[in-house]
C-alpha positions in Angstrom: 16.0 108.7 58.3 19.3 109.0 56.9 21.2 109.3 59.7 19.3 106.3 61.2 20.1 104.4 58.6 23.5 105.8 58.2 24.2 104.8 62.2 22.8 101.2 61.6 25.4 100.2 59.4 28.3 102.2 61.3 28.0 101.3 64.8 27.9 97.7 63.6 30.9 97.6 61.7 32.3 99.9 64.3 31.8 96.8 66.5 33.5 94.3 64.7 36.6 96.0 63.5 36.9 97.1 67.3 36.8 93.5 68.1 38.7 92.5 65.4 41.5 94.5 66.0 41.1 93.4 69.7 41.4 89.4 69.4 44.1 90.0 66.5 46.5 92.1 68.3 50.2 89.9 68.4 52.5 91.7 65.9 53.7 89.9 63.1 56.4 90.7 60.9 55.9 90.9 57.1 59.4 90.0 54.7 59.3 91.7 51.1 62.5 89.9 50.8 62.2 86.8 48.9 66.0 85.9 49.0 67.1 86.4 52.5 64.4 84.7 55.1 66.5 84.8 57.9 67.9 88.5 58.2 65.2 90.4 55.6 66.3 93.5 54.3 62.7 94.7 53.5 60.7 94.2 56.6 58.3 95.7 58.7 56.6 94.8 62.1 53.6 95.7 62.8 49.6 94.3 64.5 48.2 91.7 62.6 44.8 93.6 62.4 46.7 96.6 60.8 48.2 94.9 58.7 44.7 93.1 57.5 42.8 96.5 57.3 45.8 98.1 55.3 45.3 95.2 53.1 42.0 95.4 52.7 42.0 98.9 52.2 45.0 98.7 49.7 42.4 96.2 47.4 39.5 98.8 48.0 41.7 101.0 46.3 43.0 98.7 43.7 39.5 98.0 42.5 38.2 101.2 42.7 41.4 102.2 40.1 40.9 99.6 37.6 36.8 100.1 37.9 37.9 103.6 36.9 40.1 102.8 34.3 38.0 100.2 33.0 35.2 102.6 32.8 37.3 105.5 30.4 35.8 104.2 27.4 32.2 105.4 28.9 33.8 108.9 30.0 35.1 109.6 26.7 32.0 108.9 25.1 30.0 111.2 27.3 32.4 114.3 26.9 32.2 113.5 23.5 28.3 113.7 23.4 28.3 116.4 26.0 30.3 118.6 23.3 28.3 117.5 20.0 25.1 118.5 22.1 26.6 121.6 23.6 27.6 122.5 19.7 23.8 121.6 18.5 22.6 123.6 20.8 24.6 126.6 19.5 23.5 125.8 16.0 19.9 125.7 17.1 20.1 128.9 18.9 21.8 130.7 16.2 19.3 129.3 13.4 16.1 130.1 15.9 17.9 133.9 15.2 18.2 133.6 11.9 14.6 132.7 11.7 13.4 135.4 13.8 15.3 137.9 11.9 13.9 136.7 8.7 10.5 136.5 9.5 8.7 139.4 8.3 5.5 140.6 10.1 2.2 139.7 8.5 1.8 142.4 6.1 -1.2 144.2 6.4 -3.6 146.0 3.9 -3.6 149.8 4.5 -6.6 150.9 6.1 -8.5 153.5 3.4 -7.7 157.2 4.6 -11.0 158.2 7.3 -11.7 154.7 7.8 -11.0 152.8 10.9 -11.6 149.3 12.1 -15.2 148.7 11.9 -16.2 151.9 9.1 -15.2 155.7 9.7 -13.4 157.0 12.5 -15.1 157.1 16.0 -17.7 155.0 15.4 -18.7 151.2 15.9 -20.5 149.1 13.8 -23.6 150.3 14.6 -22.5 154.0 13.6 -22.4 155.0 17.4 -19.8 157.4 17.8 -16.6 156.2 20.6 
């Protein structure tokens, strides 16, 4: 199902930037020189759809960065936590031990000398022998 769905949106978009990239094909030339219009230093020629998808992609990856450096507040805060429960769950652990090591087994009361569970030894409750 995902690669159903997954070709639905490709093949589509496949289509247009294919088509895009056909009716858009005339090179253009792009100036980075603001002072000389006529004889630009910094130039460079290239297809009008190229230089569209490099544009596009160049703000993909401009918002992308400042969603990521937007979001640093939220990182921090989650190493931060991840640490302080990380360092609770030590102390837990370490108390549980403490705990355990303290605890003392119920004490019981010594059984009399010839005398088992349920009366003397080898026999039940009703005096039948085991």
């Amino acid at each position: 199902m995902r690669k159903f769905l997954t070709a639905l949106i490709v093949i589509p978009l496949g289509l247009i930037l294919v088509t895009f990239a056909v009716a858009n094909r005339h090179f253009v030339t792009v100036s980075l020189d603001p002072f000389l219009a006529d004889d630009p230093s910094l130039s460079v020629t290239l297809p009008l759809f190229l230089l569209l998808i490099l544009v596009a992609a160049l703000g993909v990856l401009a918002g992308g960065c400042a969603v990521w450096f937007g979001q640093r507040r939220w990182r921090r805060a989650a190493r931060r936590n991840e640490a302080d429960a990380r360092g609770a769950r030590g102390e837990l652990a370490d108390l549980r031990a403490q705990v355990a090591a303290a605890r003392t087994d119920p004490q019981r009361l010594p059984a009399p000398a010839g005398v088992g569970l349920y009366g003397p030894i080898g026999r039940d409750k009703q005096r039948a022998t085991l």
